[in-house]
C-alpha positions in Angstrom: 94.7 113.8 108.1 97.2 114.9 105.6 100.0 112.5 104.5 103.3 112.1 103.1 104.9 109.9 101.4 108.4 109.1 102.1 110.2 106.3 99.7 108.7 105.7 96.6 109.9 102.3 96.0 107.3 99.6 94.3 104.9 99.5 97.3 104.8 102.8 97.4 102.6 102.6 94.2 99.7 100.4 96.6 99.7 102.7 99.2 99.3 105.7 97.2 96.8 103.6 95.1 94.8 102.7 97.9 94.6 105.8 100.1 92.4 107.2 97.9 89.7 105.1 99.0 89.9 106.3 102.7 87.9 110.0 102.8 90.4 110.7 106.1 93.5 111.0 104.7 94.6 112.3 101.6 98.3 112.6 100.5 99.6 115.6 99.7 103.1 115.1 98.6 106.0 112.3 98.2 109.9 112.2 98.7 113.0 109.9 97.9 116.3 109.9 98.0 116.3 109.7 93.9 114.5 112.8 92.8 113.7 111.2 89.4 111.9 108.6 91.5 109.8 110.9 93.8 108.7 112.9 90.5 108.1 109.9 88.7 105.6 108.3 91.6 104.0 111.7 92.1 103.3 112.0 87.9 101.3 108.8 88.2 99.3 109.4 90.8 98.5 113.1 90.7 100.6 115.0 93.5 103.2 116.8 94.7 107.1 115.9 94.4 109.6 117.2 96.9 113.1 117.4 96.3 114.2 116.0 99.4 112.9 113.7 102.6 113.6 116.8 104.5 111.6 118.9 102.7 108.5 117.0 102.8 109.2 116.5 107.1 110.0 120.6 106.9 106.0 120.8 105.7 103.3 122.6 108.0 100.4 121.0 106.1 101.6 117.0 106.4 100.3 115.5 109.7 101.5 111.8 108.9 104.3 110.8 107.2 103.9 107.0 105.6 107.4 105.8 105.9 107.8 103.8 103.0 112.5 103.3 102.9 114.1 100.8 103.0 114.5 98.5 106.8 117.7 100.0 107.5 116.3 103.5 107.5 113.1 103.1 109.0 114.2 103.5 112.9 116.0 106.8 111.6 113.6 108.3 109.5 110.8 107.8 112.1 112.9 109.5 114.4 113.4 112.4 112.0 109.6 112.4 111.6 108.8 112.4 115.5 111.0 115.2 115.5 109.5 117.4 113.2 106.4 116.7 115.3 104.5 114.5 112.9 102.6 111.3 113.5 104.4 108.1 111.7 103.0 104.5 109.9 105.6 102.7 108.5 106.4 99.4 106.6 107.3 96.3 107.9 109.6 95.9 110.1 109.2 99.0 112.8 112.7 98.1 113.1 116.1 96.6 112.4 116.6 96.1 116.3 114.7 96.6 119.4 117.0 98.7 120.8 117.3 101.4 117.9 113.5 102.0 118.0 112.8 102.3 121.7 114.1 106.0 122.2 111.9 107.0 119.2 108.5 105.7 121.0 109.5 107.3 124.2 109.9 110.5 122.4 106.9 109.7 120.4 104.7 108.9 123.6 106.0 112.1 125.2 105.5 114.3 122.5 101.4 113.2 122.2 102.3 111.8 118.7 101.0 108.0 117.6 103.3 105.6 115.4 101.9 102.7 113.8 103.5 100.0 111.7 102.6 97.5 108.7 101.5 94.7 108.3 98.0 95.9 108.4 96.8 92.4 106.7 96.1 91.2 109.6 92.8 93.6 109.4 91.6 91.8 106.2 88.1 90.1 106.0 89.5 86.5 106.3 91.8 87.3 109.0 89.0 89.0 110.9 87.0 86.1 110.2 89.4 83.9 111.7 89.7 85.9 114.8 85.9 86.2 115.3 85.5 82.0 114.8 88.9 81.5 117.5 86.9 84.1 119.9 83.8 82.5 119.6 85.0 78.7 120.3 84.7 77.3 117.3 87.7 75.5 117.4 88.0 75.4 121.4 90.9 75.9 123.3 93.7 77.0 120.8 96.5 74.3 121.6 98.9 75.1 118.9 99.6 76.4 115.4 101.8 76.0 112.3 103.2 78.8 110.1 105.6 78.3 106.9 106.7 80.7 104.4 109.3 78.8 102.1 110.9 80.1 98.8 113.9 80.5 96.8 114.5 84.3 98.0 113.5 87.5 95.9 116.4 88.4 93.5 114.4 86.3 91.2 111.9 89.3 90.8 113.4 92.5 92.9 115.9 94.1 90.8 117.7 95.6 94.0 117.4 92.3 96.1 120.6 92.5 97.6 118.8 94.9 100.5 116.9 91.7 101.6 120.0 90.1 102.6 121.0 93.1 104.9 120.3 93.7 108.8 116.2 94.4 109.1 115.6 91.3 106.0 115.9 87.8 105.4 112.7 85.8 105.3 112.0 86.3 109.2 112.2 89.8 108.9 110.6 90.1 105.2 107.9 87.8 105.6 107.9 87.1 109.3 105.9 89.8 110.6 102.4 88.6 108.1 102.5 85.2 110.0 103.6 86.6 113.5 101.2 90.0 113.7 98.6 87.4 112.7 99.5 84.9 115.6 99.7 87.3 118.2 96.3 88.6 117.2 94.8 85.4 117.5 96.9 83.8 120.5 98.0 87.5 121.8 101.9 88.2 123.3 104.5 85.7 122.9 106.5 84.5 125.8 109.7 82.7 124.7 111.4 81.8 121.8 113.9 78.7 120.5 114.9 78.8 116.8 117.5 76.9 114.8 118.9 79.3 111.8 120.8 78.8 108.9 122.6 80.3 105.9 122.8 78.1 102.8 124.8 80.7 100.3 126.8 83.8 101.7 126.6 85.4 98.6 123.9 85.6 96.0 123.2 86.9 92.4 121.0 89.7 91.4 119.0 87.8 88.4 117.3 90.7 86.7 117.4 95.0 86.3 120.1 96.6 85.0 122.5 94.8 88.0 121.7 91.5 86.8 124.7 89.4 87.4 126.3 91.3 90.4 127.1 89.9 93.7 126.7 90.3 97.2 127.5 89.3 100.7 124.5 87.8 102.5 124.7 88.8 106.2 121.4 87.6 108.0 119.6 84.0 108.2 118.2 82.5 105.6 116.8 79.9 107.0 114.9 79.8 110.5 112.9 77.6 112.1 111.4 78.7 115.4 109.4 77.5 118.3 107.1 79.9 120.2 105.7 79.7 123.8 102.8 82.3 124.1 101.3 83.9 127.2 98.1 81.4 126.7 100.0 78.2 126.8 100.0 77.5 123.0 102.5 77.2 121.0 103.6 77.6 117.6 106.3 76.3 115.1 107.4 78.8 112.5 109.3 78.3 109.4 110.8 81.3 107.5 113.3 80.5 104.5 115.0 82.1 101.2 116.7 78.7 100.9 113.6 76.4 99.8 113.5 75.6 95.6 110.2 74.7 94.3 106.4 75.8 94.8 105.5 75.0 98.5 102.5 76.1 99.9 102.2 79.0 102.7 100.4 78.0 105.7 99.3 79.1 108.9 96.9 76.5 111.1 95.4 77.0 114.5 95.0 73.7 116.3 92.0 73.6 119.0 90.6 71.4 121.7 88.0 70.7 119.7 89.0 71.8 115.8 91.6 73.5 113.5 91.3 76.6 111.9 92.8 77.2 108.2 94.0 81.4 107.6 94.4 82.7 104.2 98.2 83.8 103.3 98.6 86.2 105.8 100.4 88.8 103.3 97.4 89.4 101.3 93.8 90.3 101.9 91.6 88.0 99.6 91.4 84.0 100.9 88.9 81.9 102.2 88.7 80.5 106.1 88.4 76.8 106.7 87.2 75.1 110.0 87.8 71.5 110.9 85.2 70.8 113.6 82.5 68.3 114.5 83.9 65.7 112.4 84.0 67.8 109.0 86.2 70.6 107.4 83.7 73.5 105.6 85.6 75.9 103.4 83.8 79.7 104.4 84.2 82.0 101.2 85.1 85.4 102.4 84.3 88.7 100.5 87.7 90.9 99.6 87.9 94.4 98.2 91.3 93.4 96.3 94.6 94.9 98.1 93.4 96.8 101.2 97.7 97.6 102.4 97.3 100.9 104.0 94.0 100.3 106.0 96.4 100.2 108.8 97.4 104.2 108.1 93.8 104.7 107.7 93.1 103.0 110.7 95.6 105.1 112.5 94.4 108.2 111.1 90.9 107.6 112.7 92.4 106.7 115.9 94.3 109.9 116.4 91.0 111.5 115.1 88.5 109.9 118.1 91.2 109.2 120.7 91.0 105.5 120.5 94.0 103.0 120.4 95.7 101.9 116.5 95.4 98.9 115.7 98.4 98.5 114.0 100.4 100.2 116.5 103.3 100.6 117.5 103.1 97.9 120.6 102.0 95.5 118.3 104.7 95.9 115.7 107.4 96.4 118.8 106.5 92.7 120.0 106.7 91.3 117.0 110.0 92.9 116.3 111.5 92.2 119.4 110.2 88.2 118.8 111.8 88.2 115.3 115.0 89.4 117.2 114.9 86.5 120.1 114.3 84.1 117.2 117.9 85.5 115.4 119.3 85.4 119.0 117.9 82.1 120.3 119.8 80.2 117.0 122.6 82.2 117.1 123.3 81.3 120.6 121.4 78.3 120.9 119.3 78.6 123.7 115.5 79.8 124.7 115.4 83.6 124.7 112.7 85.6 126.6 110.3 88.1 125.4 110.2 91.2 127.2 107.4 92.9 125.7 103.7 92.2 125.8 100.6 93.1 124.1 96.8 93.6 123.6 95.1 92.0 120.8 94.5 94.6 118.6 90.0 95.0 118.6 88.8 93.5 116.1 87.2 95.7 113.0 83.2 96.4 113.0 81.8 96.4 109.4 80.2 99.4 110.4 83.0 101.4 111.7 81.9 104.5 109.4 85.8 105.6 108.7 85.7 102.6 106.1 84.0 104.4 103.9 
């Protein structure tokens, strides 16, 4: 399937990085907004540049455009895509809203085209190794779990952090969907939600690039902690926060009937399992092929190919959207919030699939 790029921000650099490893896709150009950027991106890596997005979704020979702009874009430039009759895998998150998104997926749906959506880390060894030891009862009935993502926010390292602070970001919708695409494809949908949310500074400082020391308004949550109620029974406490100084450690625990299961950092692909059960923990060392981000697009390629389901889909990323947006809701209004939207566990990857590689 051949791909385009559109953004070519700094993860556009993995993507284009790892494609190359998947023999059913192959890029053939990339676009941005800043010429100088796209021709940059497409120097380094050895293909075309086009002038403008519109160019590259004008193109007869792209089949998938890999929608790499910023949040605030994404529901418009997946619509643009659908459009122009070519499928879509985007980053994280599908959406700024529920509502902006839906029209897009009907037209998608209708039109016989598939849309998929980041994070694809879910389909990394440890994370598949997790789901196969919660399948197989290792740990019994899940009960519960724990997920925390705390830091100090990214102008620290982002030169143009300010986007962050902006509808679509803050920490729920930055680093939210790792911990919740992960939950749901251990636990599956989400029910309801309760959350208490929070804004410690309503304006921050870029801290380095060439608009270090400028200001700007902070518009989303920084700070939410969140309750969920899932289909199952379980539950889950979730912690998401651009507010926390000093080096806390990410976590996300599944507590059984009869154990508790340890996942690796859910936005990454290397990290080992551990299982509490039978009295002891065990630590199981898992195998990683470094930074696998854009299995998902490969993934999604080979479903359109055989006619089977995406993992990382578009149902998948739309209930995980639509939970980060009760979570904003449920604080904002301080009450429990429903979840419309429901879910199949994505299946889980076979080490043989041949479109690995």
């Amino acid at each position: 399937m051949r791909v385009g790029v559109l953004g070519c921000g700094v993860i556009s650099h993995t993507y284009l990085t790892n494609l190359r490893r998947y023999p059913q896709v192959s890029v053939v150009a990339v676009a941005d907004l800043v010429t100088e950027r796209a021709t940059s991106t497409a120097a380094v890596h050895g293909v075309e540049a086009m002038t403008s997005p519109a160019g590259l979704l004008e193109r007869d020979d792209i089949d998938l455009v890999c929608n790499l702009t910023v949040p605030q874009a994404h529901a418009d430039v997946t619509a643009r895509a659908i459009d122009a009759g070519k499928h879509v895998y985007g980053e994280k998150p599908l959406a700024v809203s529920p509502a902006e998104i839906t029209p897009t997926l009907a037209a998608a749906a209708t039109a016989g085209l598939v849309v998929g959506c980041a994070p694809d880390t879910f389909l990394s060894p440890g994370q598949q190794l997790a789901r196969r030891l919660l399948d197989e009862g290792r740990i019994g009935t899940p009960v519960s779990a724990a997920a925390s993502w705390l830091s100090r926010g990214h102008e620290s390292w982002h030169p143009a952090a300010d986007f962050y602070y902006r509808a679509g970001g803050g920490p729920l919708f930055d680093m939210g969907p790792y911990y919740l695409t992960v939950l749901v494809n251990l636990l599956g949908s989400v029910l309801q939600v309760s959350a208490v949310t929070s804004t410690a500074w309503t304006t921050r400082m870029l801290v380095v690039g060439d608009r270090a020391g400028e200001h700007f308004a902070v518009d989303v949550p920084t700070h939410v902690s969140g309750l969920l109620l899932f289909e199952s029974g379980a539950s889950a406490t979730v912690q998401m926060s651009f507010d926390v100084t000093g080096d806390v450690p990410r976590r996300l625990e599944i507590y059984g009937t009869e154990g508790t299961l340890y996942c690796p950092d859910p936005n990454g692909f290397d990290g080992d399992v551990g299982v509490y059960a039978d009295g002891e923990r065990r630590q199981l060392t898992v195998a990683a092929d470094g930074d696998q981000r854009g299995i998902g697009l490969a993934d999604l390629a080979d479903a359109v190919r055989s006619g089977r389901p995406a993992r990382a889909s578009a149902a998948l990323s739309f209930h995980v959207l639509e939970v980060m947006d009760a979570l904003h809701r449920a604080g904002a209004e301080r009450r429990v919030v429903d979840v419309a939207s429901r879910v199949t566990r994505p299946v889980p990857l076979s080490p043989d699939e041949g479109w690995l590689g």
